[in-house]
Biopython code that builds the backbone (N, CA, C, O; Angstrom):
import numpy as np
from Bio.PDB.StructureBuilder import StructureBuilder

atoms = [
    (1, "UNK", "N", (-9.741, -16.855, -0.649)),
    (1, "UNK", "CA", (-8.833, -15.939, -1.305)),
    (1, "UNK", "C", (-8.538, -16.464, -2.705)),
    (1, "UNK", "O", (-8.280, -17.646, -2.935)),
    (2, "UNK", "N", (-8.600, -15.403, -3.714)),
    (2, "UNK", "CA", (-8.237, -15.818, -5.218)),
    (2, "UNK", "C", (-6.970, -15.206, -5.435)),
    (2, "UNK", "O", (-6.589, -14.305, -4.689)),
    (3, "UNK", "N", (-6.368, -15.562, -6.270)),
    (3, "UNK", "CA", (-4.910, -14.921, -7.004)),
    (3, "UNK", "C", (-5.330, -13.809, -7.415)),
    (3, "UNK", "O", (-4.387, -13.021, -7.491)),
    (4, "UNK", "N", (-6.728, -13.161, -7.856)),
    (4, "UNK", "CA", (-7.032, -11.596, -7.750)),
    (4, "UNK", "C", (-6.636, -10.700, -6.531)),
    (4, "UNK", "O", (-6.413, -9.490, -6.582)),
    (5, "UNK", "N", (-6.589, -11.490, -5.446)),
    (5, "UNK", "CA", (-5.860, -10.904, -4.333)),
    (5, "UNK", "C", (-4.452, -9.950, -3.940)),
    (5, "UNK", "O", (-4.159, -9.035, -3.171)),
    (6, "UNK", "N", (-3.469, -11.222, -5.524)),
    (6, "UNK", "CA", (-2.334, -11.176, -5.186)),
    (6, "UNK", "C", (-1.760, -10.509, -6.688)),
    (6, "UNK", "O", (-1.538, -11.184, -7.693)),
    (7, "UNK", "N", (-1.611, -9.263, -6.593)),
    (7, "UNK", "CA", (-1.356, -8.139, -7.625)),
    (7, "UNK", "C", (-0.065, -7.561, -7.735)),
    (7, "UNK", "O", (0.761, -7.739, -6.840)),
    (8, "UNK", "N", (0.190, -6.889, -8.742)),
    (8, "UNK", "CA", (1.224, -6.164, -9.327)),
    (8, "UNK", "C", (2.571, -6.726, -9.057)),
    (8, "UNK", "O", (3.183, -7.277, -9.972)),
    (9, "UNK", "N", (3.226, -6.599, -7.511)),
    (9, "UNK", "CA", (4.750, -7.405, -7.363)),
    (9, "UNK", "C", (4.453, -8.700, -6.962)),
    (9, "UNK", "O", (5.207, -9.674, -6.968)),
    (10, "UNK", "N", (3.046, -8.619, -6.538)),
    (10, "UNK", "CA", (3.033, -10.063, -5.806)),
    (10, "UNK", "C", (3.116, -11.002, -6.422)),
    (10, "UNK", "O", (2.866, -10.885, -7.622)),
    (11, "UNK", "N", (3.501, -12.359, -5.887)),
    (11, "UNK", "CA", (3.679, -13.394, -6.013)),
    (11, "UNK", "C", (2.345, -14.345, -6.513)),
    (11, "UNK", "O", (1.181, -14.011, -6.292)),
    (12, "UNK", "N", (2.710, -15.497, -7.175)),
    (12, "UNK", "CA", (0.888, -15.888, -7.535)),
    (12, "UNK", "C", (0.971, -16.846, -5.897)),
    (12, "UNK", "O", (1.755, -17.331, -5.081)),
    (13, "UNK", "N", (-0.695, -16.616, -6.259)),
    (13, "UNK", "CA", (-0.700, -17.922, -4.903)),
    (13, "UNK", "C", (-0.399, -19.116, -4.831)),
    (13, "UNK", "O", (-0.628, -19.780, -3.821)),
    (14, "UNK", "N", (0.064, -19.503, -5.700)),
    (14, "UNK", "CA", (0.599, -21.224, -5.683)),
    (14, "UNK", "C", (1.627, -21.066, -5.517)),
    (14, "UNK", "O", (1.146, -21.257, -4.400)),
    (15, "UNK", "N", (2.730, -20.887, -5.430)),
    (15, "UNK", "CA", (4.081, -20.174, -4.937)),
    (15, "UNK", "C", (4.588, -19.654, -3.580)),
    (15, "UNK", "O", (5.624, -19.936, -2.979)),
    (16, "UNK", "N", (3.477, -18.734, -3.225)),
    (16, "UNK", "CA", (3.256, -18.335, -2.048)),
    (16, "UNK", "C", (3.080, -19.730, -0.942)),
    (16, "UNK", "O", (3.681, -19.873, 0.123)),
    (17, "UNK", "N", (1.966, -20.772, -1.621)),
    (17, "UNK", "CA", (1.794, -21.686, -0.949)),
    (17, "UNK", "C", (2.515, -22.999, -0.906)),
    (17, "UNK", "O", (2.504, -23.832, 0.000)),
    (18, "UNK", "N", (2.983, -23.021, -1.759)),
    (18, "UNK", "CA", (4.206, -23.935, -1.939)),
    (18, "UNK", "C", (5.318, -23.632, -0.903)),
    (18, "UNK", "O", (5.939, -24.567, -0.397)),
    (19, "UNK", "N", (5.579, -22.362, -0.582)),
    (19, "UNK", "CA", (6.584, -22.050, 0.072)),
    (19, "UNK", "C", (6.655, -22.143, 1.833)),
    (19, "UNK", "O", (7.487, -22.360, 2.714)),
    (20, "UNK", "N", (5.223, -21.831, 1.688)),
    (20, "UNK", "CA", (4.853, -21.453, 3.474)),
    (20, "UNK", "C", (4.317, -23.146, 3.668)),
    (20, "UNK", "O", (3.784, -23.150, 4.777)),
    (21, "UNK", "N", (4.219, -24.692, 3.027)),
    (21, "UNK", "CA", (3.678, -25.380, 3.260)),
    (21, "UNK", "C", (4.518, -26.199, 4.341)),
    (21, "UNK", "O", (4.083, -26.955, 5.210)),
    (22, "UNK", "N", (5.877, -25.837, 4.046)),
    (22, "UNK", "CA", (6.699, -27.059, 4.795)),
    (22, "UNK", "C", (6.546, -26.642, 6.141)),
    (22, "UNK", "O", (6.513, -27.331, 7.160)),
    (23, "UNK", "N", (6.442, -25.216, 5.973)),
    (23, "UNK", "CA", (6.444, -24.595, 7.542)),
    (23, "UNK", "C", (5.347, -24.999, 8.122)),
    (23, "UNK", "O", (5.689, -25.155, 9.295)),
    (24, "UNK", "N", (3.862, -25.356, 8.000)),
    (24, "UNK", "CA", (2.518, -25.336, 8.536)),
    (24, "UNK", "C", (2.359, -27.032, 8.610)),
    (24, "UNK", "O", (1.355, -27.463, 9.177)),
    (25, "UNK", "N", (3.228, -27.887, 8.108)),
    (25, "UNK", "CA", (2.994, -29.146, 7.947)),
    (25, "UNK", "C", (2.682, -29.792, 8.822)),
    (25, "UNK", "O", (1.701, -30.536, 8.807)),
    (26, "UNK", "N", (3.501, -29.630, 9.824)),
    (26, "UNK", "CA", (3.306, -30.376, 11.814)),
    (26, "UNK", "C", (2.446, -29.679, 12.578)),
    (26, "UNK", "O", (2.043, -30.161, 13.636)),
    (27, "UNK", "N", (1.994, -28.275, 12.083)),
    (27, "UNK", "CA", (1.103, -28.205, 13.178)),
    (27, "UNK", "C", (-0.289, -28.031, 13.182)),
    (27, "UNK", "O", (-0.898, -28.096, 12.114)),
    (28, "UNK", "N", (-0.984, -27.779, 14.432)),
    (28, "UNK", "CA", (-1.890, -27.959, 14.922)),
    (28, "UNK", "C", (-3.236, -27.165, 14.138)),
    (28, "UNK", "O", (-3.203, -25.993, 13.764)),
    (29, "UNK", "N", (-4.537, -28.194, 13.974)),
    (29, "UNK", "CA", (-5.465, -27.286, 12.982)),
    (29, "UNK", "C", (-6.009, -26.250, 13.482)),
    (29, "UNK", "O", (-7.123, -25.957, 13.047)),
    (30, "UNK", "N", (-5.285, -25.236, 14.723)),
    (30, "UNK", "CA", (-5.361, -23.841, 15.216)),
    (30, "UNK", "C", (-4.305, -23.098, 14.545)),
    (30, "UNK", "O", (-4.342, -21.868, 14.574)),
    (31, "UNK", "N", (-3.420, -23.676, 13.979)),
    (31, "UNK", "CA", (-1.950, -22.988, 13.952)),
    (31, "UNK", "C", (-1.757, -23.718, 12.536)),
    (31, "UNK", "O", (-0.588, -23.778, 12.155)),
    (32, "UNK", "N", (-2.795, -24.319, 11.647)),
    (32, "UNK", "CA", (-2.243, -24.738, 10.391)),
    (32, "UNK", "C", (-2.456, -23.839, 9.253)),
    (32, "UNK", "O", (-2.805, -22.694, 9.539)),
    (33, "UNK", "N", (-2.267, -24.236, 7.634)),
    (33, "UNK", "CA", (-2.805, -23.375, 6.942)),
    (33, "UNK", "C", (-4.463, -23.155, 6.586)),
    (33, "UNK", "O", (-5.066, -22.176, 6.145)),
    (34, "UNK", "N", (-4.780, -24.110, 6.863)),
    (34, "UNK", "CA", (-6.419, -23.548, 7.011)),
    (34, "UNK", "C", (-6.674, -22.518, 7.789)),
    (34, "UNK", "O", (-6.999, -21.380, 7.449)),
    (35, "UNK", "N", (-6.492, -23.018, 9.012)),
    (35, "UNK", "CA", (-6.552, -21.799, 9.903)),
    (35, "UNK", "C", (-6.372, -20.061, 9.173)),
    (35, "UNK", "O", (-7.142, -19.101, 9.130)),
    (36, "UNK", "N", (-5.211, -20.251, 8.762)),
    (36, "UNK", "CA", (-4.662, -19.371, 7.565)),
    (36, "UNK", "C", (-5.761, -18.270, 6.435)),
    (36, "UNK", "O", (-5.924, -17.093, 6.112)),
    (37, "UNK", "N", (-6.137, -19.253, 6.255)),
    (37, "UNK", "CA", (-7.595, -19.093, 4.969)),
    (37, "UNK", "C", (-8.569, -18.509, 5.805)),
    (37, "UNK", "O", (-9.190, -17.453, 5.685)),
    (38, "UNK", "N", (-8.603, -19.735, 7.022)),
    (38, "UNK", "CA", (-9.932, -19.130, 7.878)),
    (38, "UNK", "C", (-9.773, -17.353, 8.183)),
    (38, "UNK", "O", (-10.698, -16.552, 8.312)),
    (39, "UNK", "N", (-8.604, -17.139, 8.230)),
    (39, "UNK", "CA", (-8.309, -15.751, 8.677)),
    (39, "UNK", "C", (-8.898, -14.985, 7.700)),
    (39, "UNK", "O", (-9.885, -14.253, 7.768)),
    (40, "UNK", "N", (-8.099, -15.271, 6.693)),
    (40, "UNK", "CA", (-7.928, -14.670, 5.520)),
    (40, "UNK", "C", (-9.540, -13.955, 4.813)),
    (40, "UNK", "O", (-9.904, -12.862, 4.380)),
    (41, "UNK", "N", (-10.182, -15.396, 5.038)),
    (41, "UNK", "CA", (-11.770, -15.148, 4.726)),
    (41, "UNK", "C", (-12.599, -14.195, 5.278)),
    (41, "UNK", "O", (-13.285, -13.391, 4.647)),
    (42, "UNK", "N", (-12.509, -14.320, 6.605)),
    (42, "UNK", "CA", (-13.185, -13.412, 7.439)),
    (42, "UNK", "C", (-12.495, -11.600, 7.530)),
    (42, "UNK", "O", (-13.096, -10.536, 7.678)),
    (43, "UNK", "N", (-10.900, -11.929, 7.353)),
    (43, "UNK", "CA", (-10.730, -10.128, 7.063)),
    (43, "UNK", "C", (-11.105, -9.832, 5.677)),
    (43, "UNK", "O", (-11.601, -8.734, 5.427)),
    (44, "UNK", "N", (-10.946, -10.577, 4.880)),
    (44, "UNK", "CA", (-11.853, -10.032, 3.458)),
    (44, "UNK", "C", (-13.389, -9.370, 3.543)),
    (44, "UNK", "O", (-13.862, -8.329, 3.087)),
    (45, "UNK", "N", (-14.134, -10.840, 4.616)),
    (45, "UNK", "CA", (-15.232, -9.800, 4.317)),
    (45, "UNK", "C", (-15.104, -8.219, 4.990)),
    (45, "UNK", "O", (-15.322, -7.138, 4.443)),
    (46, "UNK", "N", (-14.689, -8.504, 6.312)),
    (46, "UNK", "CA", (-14.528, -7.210, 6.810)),
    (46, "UNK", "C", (-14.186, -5.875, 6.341)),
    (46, "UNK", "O", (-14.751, -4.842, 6.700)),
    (47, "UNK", "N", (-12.989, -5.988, 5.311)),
    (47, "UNK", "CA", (-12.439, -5.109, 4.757)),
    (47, "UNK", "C", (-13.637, -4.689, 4.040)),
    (47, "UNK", "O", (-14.133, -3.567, 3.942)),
    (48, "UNK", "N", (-14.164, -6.291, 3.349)),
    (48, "UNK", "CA", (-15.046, -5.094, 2.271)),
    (48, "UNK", "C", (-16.125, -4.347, 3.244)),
    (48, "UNK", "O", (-16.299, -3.170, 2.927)),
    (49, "UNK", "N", (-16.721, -4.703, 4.126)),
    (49, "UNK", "CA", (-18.136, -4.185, 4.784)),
    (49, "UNK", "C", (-17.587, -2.613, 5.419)),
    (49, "UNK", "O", (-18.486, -1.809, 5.670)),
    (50, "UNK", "N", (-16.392, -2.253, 5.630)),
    (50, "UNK", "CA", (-15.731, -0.749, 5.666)),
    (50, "UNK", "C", (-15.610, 0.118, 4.323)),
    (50, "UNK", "O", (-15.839, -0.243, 3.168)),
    (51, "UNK", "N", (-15.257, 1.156, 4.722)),
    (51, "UNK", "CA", (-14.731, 2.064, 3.944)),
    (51, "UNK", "C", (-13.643, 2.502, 4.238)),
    (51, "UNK", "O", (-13.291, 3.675, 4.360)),
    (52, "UNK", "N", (-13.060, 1.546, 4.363)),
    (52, "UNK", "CA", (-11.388, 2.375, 4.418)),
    (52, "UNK", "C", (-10.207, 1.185, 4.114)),
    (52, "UNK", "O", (-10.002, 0.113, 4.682)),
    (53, "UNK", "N", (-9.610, 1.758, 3.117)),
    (53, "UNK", "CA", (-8.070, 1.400, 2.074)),
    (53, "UNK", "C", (-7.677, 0.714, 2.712)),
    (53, "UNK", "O", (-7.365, 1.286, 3.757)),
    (54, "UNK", "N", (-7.381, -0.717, 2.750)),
    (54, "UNK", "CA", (-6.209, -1.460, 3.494)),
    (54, "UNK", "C", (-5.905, -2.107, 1.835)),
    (54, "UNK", "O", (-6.636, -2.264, 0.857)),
    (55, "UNK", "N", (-4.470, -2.367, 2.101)),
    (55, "UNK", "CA", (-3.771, -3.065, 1.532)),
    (55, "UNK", "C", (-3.914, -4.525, 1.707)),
    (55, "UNK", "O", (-3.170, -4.999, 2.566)),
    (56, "UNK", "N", (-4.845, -5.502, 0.978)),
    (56, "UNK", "CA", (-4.544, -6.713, 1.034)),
    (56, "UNK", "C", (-3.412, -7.530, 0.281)),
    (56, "UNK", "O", (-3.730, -8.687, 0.009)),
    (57, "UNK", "N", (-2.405, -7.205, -0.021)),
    (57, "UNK", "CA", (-1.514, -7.810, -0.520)),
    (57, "UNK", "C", (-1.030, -8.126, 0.617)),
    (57, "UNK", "O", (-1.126, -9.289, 1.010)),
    (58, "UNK", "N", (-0.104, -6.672, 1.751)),
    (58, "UNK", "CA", (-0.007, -7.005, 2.642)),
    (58, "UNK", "C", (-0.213, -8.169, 3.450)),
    (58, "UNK", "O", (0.531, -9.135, 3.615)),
    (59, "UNK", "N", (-1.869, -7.808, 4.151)),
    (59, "UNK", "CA", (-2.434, -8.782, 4.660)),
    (59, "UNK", "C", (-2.675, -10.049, 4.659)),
    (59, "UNK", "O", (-3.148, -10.752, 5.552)),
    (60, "UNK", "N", (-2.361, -10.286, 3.714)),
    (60, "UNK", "CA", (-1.925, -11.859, 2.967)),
    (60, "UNK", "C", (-0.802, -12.339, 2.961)),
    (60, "UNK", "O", (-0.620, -13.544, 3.136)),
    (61, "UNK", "N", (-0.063, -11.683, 2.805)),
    (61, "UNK", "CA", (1.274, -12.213, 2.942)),
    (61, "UNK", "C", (2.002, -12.133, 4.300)),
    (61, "UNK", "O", (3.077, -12.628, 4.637)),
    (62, "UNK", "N", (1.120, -11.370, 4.993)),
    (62, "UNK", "CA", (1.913, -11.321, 6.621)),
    (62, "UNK", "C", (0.946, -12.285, 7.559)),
    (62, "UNK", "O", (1.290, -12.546, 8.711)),
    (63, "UNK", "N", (-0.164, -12.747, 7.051)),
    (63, "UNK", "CA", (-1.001, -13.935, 7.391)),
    (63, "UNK", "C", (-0.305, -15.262, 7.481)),
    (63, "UNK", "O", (-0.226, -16.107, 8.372)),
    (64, "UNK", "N", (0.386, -15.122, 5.719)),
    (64, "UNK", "CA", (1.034, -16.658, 5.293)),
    (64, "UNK", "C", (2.406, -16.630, 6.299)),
    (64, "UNK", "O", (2.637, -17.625, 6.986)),
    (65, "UNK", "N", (3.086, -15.736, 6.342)),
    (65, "UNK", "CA", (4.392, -15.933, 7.359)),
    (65, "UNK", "C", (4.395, -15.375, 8.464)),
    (65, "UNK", "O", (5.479, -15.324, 9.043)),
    (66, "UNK", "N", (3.207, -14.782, 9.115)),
    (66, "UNK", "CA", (3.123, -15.109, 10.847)),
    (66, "UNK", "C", (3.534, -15.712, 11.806)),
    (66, "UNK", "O", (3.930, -15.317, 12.903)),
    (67, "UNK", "N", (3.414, -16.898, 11.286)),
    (67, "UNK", "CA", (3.220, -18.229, 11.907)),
    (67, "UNK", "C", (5.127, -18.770, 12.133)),
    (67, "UNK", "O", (5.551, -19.616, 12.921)),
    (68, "UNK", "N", (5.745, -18.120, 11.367)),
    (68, "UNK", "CA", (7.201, -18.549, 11.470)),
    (68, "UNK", "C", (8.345, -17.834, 10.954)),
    (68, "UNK", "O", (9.364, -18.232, 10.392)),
    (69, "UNK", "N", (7.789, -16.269, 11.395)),
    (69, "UNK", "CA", (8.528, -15.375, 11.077)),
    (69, "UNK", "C", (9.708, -15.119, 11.952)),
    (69, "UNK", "O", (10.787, -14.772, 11.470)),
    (70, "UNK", "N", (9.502, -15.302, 13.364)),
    (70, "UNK", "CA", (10.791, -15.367, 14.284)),
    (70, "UNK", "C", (11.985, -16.474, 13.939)),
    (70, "UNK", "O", (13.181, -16.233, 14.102)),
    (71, "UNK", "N", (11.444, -17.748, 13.426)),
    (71, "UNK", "CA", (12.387, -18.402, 13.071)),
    (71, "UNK", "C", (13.073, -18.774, 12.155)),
    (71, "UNK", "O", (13.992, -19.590, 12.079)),
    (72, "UNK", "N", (12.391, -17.880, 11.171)),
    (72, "UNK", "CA", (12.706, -17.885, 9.584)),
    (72, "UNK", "C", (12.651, -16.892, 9.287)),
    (72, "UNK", "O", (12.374, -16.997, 8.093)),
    (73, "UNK", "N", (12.731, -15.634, 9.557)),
    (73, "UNK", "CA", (12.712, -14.227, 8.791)),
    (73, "UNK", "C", (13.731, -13.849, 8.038)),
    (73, "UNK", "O", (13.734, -12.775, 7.436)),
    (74, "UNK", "N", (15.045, -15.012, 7.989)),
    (74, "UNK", "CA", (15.988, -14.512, 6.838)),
    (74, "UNK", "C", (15.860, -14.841, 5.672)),
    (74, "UNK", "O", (16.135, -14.221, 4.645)),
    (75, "UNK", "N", (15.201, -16.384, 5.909)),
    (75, "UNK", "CA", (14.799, -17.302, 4.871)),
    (75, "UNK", "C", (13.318, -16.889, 3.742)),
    (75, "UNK", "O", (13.211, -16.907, 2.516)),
    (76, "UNK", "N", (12.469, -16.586, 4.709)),
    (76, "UNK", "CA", (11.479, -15.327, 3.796)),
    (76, "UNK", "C", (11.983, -13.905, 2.968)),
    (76, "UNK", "O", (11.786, -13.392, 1.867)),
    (77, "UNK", "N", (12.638, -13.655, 4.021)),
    (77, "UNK", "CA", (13.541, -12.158, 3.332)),
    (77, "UNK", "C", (13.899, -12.636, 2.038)),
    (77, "UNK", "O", (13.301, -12.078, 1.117)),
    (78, "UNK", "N", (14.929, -13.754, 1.644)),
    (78, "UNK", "CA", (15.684, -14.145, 0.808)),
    (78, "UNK", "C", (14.514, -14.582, -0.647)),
    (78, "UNK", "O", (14.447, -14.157, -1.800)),
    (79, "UNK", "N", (13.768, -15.556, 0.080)),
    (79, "UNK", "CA", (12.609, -15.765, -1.219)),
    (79, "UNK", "C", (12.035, -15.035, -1.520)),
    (79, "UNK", "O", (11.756, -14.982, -2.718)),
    (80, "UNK", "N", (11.565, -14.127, -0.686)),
    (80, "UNK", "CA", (10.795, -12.963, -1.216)),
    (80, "UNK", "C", (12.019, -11.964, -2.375)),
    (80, "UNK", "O", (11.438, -11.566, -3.385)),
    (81, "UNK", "N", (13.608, -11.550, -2.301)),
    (81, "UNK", "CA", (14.169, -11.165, -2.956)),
    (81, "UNK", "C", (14.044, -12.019, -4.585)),
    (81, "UNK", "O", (13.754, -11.637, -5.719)),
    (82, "UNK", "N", (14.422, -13.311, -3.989)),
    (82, "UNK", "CA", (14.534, -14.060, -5.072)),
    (82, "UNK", "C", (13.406, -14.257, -6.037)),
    (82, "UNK", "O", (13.775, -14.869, -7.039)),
    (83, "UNK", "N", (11.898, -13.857, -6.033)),
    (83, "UNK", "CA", (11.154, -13.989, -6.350)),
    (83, "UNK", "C", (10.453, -12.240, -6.777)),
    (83, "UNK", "O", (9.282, -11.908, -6.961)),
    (84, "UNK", "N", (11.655, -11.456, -6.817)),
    (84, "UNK", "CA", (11.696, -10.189, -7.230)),
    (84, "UNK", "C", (10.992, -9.014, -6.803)),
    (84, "UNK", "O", (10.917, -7.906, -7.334)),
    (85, "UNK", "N", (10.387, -9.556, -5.524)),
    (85, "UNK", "CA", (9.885, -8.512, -4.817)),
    (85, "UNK", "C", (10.995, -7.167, -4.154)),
    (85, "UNK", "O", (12.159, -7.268, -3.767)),
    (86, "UNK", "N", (10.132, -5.995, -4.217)),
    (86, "UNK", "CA", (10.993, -4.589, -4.171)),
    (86, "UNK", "C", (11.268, -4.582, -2.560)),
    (86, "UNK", "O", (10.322, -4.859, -1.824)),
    (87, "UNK", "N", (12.327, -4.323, -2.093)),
    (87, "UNK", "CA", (13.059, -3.819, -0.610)),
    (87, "UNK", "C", (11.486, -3.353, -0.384)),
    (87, "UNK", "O", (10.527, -4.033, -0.020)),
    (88, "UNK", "N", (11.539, -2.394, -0.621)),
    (88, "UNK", "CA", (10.046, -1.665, 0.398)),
    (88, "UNK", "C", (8.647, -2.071, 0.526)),
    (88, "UNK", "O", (7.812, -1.501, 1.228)),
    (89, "UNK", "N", (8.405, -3.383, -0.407)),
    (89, "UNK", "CA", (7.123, -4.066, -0.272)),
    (89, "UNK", "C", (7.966, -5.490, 0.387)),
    (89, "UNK", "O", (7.140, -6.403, 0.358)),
    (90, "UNK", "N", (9.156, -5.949, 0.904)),
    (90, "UNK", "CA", (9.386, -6.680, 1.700)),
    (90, "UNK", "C", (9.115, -6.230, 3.147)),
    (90, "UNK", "O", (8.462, -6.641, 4.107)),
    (91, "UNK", "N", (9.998, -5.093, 2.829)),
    (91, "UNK", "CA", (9.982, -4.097, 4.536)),
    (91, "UNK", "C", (8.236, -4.621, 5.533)),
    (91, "UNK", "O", (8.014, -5.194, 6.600)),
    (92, "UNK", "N", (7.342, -4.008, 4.409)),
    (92, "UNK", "CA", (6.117, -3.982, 4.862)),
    (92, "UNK", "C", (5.677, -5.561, 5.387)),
    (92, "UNK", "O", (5.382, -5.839, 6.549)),
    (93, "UNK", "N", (5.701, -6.325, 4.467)),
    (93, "UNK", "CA", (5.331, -7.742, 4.994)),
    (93, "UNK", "C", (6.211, -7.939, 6.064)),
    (93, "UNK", "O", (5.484, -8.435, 6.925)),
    (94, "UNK", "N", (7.094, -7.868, 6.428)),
    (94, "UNK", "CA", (7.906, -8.347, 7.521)),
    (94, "UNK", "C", (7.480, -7.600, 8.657)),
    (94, "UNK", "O", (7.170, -8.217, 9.676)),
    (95, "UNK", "N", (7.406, -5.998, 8.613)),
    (95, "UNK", "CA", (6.841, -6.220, 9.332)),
    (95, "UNK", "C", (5.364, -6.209, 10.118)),
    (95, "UNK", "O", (5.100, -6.086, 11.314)),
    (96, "UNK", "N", (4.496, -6.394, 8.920)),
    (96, "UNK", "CA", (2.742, -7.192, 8.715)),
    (96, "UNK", "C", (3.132, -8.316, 9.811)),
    (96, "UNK", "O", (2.719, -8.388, 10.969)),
    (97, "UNK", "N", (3.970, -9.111, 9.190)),
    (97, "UNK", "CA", (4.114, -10.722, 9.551)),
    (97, "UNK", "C", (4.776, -10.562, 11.108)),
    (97, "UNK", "O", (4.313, -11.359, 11.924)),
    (98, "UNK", "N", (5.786, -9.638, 11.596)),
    (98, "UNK", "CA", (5.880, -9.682, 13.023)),
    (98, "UNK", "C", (5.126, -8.971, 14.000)),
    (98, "UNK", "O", (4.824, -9.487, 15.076)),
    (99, "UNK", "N", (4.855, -7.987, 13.725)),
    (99, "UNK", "CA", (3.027, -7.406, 13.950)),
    (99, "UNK", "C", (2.302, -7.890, 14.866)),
    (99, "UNK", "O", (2.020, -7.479, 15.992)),
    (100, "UNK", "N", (1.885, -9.235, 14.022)),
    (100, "UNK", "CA", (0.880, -10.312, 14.341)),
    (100, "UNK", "C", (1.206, -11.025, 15.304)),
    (100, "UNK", "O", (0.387, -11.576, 16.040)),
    (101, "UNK", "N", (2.396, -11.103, 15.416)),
    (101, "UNK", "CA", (2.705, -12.558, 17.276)),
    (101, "UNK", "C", (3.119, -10.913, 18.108)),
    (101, "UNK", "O", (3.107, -11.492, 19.195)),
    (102, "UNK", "N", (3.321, -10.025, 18.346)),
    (102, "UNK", "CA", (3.484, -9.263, 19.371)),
    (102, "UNK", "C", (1.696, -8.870, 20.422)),
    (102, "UNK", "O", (0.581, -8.374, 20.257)),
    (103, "UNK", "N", (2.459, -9.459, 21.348)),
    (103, "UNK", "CA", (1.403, -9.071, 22.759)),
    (103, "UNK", "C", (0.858, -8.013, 22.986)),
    (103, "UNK", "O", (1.452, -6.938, 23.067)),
    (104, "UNK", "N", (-0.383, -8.187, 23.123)),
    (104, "UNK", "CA", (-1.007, -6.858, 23.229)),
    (104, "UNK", "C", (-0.311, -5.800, 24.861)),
    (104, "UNK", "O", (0.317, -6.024, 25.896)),
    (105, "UNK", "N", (-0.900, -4.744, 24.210)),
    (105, "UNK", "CA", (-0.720, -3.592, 25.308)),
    (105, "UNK", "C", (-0.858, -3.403, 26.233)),
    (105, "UNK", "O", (-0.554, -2.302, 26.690)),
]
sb = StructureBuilder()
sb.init_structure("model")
sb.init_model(0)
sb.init_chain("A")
sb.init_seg("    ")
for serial, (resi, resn, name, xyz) in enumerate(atoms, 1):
    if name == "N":
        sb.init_residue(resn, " ", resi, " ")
    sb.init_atom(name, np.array(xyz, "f"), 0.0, 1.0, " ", f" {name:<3s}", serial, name[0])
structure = sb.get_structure()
């Protein structure tokens, strides 16, 4: 993933990663930020090999706070304000980012 990724309200990626690092620090290289990337890499290509619109800003940013959105979702809420992102492109990442740990059907 390049900072071409991360457009218009978004955040640059060094920021992004600065932020989500303390959270990924202890754990496991299934559940770390590589892992993260690893994701990240493989829905890129995917997206591109379709034809159809997804939002990767989104997808990136509900990738990076997946992982510790139940226990921190006020604390993301707040940086993400503080870092001037709009109510309705928070809405979406939050819930991108809780999305992702709910059990399938």
């Amino acid at each position: 993933m390049d900072d071409q990724n991360i457009q218009n309200e978004m955040i640059s990626k060094e920021k992004l990663i600065e932020f989500v690092t303390p959270y990924y620090k202890n754990k496991d290289i299934m559940h770390d930020l590589s892992h993260i990337e690893r994701v990240l890499k493989y829905v890129s290509k995917l997206v591109k090999s379709i034809d159809y619109k997804v939002d990767m800003d989104i997808l990136i940013y509900g990738a990076y706070f997946h992982g510790f959105i139940y226990n921190s979702e006020k604390t993301i809420i707040q940086w993400l304000q503080s870092q001037n992102m709009s109510q309705s492109m928070i809405k979406k990442i939050i819930n991108a980012s809780r999305e992702s740990q709910k059990d399938e059907e």
